[in-house]
Biopython code that builds the backbone (N, CA, C, O; Angstrom):
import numpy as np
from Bio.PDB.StructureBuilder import StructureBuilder

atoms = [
    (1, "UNK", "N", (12.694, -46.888, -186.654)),
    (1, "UNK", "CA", (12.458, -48.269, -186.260)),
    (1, "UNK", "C", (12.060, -48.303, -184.785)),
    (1, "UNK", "O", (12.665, -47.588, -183.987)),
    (2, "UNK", "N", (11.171, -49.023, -184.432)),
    (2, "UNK", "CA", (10.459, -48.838, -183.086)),
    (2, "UNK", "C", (10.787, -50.170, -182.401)),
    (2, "UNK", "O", (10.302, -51.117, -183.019)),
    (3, "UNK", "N", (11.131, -50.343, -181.846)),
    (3, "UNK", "CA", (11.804, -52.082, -180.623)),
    (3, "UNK", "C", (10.449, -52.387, -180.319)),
    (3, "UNK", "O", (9.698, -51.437, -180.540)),
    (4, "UNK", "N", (10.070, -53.093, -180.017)),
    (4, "UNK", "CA", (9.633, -54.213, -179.702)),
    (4, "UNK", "C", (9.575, -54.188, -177.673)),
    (4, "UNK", "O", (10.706, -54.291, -177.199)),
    (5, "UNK", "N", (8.603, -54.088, -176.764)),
    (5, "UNK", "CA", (8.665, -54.427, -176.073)),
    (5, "UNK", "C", (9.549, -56.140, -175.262)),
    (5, "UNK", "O", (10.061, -56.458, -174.189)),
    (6, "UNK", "N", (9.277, -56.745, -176.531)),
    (6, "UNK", "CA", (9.304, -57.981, -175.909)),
    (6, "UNK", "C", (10.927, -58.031, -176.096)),
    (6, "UNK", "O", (11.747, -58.277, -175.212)),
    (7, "UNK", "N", (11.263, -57.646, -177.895)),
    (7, "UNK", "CA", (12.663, -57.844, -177.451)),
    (7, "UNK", "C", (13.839, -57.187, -175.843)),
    (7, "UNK", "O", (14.805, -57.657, -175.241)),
    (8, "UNK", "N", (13.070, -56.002, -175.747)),
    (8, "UNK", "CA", (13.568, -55.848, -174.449)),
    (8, "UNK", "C", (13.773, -56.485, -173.154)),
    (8, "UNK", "O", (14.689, -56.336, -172.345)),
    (9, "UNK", "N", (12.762, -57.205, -173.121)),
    (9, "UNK", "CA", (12.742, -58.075, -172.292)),
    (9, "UNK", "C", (13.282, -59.089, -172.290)),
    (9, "UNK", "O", (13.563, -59.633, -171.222)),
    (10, "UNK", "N", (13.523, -59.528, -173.239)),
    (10, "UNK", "CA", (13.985, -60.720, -173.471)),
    (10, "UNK", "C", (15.835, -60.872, -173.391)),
    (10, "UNK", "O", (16.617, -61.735, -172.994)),
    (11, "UNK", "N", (15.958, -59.401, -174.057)),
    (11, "UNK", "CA", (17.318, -58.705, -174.186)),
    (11, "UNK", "C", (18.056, -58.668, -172.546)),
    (11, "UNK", "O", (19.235, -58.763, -172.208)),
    (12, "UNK", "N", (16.789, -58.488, -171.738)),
    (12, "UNK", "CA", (17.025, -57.728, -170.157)),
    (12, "UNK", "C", (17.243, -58.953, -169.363)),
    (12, "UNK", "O", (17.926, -59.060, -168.344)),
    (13, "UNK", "N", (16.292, -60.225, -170.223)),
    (13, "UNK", "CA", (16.306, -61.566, -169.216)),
    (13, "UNK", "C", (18.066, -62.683, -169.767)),
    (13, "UNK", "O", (18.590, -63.558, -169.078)),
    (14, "UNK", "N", (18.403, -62.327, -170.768)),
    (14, "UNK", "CA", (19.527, -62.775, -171.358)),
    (14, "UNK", "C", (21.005, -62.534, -170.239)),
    (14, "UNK", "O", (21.856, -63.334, -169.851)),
    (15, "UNK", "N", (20.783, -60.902, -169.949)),
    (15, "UNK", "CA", (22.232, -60.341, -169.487)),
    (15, "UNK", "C", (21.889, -60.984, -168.169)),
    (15, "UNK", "O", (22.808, -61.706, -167.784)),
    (16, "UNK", "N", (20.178, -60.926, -166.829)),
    (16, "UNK", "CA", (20.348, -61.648, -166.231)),
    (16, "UNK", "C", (20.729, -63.216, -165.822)),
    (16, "UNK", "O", (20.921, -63.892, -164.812)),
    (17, "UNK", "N", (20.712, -63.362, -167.404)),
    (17, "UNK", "CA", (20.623, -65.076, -167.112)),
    (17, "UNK", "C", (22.495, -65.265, -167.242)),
    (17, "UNK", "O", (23.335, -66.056, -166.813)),
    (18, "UNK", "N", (22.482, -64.232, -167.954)),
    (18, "UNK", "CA", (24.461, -64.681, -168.328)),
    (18, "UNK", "C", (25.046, -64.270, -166.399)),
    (18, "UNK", "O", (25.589, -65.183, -165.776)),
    (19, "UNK", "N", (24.872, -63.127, -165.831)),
    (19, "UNK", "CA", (24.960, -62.749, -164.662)),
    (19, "UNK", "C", (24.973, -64.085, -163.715)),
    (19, "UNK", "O", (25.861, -64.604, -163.039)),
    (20, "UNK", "N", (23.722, -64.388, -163.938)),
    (20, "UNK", "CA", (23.564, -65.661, -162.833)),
    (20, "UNK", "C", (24.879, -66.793, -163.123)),
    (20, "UNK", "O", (25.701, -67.257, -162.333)),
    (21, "UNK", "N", (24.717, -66.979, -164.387)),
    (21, "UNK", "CA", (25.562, -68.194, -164.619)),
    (21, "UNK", "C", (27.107, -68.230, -164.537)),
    (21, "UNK", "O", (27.759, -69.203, -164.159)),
    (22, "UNK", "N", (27.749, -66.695, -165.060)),
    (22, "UNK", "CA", (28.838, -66.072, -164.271)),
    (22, "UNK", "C", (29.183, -66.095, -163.060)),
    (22, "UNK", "O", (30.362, -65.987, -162.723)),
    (23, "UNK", "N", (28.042, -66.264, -162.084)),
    (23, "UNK", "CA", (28.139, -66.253, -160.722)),
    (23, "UNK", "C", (28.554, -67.258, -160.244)),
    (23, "UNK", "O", (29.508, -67.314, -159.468)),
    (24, "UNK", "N", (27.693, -68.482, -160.760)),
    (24, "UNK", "CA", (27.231, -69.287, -160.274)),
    (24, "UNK", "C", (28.933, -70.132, -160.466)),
    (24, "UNK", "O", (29.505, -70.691, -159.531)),
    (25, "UNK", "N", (29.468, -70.033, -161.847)),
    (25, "UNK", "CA", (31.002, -70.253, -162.470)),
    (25, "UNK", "C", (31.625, -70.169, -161.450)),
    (25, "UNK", "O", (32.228, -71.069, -160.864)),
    (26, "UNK", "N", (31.498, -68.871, -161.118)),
    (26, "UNK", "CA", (32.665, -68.437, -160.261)),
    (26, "UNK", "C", (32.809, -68.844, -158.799)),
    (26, "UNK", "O", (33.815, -68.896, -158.091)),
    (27, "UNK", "N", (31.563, -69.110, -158.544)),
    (27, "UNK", "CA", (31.226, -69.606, -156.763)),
    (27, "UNK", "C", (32.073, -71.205, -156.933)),
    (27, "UNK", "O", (32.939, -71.599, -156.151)),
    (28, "UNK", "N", (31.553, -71.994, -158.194)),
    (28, "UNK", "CA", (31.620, -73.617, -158.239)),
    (28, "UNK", "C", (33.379, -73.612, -158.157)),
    (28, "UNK", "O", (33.957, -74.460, -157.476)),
    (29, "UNK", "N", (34.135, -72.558, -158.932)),
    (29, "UNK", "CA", (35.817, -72.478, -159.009)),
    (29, "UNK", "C", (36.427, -71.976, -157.672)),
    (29, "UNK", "O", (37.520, -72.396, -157.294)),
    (30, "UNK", "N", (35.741, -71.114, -156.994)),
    (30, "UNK", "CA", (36.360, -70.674, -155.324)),
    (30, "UNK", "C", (35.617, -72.214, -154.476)),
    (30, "UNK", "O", (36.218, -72.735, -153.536)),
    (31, "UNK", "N", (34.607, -72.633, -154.866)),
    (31, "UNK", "CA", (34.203, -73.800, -153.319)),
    (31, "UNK", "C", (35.573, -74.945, -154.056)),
    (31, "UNK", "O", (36.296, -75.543, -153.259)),
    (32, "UNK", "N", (35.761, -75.109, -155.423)),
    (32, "UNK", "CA", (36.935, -76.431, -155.914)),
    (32, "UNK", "C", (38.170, -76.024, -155.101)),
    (32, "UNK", "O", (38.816, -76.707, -154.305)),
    (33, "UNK", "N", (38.377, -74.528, -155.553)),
    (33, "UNK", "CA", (39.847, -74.090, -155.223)),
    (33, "UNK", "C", (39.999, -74.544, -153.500)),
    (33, "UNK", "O", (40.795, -75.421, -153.165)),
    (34, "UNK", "N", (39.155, -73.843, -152.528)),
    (34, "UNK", "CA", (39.193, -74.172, -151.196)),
    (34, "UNK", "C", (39.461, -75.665, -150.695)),
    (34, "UNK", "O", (40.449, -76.001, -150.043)),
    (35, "UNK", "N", (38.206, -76.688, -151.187)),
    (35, "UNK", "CA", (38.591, -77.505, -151.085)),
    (35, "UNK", "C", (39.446, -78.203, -151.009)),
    (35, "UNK", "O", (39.713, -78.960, -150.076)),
    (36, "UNK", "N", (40.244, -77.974, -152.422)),
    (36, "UNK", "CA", (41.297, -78.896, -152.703)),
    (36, "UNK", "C", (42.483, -78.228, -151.875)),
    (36, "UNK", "O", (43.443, -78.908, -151.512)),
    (37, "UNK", "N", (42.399, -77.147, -151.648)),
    (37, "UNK", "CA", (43.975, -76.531, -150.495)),
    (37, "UNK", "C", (43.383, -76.694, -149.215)),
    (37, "UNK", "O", (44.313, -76.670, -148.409)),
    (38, "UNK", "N", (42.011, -76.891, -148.462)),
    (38, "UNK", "CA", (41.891, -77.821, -147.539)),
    (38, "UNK", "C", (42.362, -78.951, -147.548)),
    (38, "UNK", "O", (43.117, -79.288, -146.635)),
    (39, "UNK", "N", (42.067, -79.749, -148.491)),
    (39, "UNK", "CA", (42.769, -81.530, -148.423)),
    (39, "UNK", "C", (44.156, -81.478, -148.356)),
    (39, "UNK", "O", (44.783, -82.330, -147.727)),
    (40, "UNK", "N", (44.827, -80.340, -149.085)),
    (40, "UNK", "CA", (46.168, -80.705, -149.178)),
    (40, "UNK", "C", (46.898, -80.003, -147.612)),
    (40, "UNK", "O", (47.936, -80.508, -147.185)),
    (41, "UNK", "N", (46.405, -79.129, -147.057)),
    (41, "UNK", "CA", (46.742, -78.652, -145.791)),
    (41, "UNK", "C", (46.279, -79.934, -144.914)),
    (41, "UNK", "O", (47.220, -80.182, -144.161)),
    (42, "UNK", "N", (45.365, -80.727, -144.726)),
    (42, "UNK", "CA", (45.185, -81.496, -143.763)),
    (42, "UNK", "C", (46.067, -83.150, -144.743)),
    (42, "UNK", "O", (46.351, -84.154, -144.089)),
    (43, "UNK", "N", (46.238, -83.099, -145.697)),
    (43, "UNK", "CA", (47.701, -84.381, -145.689)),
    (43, "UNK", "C", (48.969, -84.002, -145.340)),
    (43, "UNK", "O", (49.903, -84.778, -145.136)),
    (44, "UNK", "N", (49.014, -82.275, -145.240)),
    (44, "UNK", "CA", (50.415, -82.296, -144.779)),
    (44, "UNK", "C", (50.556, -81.976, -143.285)),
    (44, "UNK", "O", (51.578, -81.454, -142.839)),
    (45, "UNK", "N", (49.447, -82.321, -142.484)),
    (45, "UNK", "CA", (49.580, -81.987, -141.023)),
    (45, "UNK", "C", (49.427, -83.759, -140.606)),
    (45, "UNK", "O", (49.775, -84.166, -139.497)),
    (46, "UNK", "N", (48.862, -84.679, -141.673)),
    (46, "UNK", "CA", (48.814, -85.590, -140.992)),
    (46, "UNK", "C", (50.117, -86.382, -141.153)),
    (46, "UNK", "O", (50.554, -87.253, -140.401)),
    (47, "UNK", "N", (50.667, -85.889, -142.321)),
    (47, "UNK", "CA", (52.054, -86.264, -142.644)),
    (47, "UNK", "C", (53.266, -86.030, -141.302)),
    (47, "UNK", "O", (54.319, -86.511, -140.882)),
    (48, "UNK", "N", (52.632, -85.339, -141.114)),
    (48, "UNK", "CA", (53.613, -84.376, -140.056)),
    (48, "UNK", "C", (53.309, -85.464, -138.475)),
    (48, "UNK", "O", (54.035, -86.125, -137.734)),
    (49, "UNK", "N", (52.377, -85.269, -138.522)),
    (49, "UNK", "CA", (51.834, -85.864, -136.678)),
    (49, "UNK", "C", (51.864, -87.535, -136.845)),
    (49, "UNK", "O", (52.056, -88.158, -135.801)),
    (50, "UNK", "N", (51.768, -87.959, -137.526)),
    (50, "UNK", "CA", (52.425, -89.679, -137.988)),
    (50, "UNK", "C", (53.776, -90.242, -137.773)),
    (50, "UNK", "O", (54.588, -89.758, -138.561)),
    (51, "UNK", "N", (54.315, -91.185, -136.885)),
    (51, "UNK", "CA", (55.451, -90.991, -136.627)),
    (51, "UNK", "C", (55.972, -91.824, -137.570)),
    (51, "UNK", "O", (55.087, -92.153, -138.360)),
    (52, "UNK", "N", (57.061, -92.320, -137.833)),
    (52, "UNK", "CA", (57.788, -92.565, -138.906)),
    (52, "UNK", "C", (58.301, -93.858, -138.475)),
    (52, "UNK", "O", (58.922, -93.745, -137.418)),
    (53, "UNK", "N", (58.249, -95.301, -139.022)),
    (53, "UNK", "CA", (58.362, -96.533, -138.807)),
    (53, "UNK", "C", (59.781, -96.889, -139.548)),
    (53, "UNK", "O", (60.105, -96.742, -140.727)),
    (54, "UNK", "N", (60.375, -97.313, -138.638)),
    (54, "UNK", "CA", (62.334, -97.772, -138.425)),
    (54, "UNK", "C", (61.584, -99.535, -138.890)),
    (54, "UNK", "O", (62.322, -100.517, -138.970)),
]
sb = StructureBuilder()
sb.init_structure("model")
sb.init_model(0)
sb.init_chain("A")
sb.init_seg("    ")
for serial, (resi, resn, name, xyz) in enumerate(atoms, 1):
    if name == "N":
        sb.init_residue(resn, " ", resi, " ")
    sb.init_atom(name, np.array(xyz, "f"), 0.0, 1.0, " ", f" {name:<3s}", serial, name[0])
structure = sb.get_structure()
């Protein structure tokens, strides 16, 4: 049985396309993760430097 040029290619453009989109997953879950433990580090410094009303 002889392949097919094209399926190769096509085979070759698949694993890049899963690659990219793996990436791309993983970048969008580390910029959420940061974020959100930025916000929560800067409510608990403002918590902190706010003085407290008697």
């Amino acid at each position: 049985m002889v392949e097919s040029p094209f399926l190769s290619i096509l085979g070759l453009a698949a694993v890049v396309l899963l690659v990219v989109v793996t990436g791309g997953i993983g970048y969008l879950t580390l910029a959420d993760w940061r974020d959100r433990r930025r916000l929560e580090q800067e409510k608990r410094e403002t918590r902190r430097s706010t003085p407290k009303r008697r």
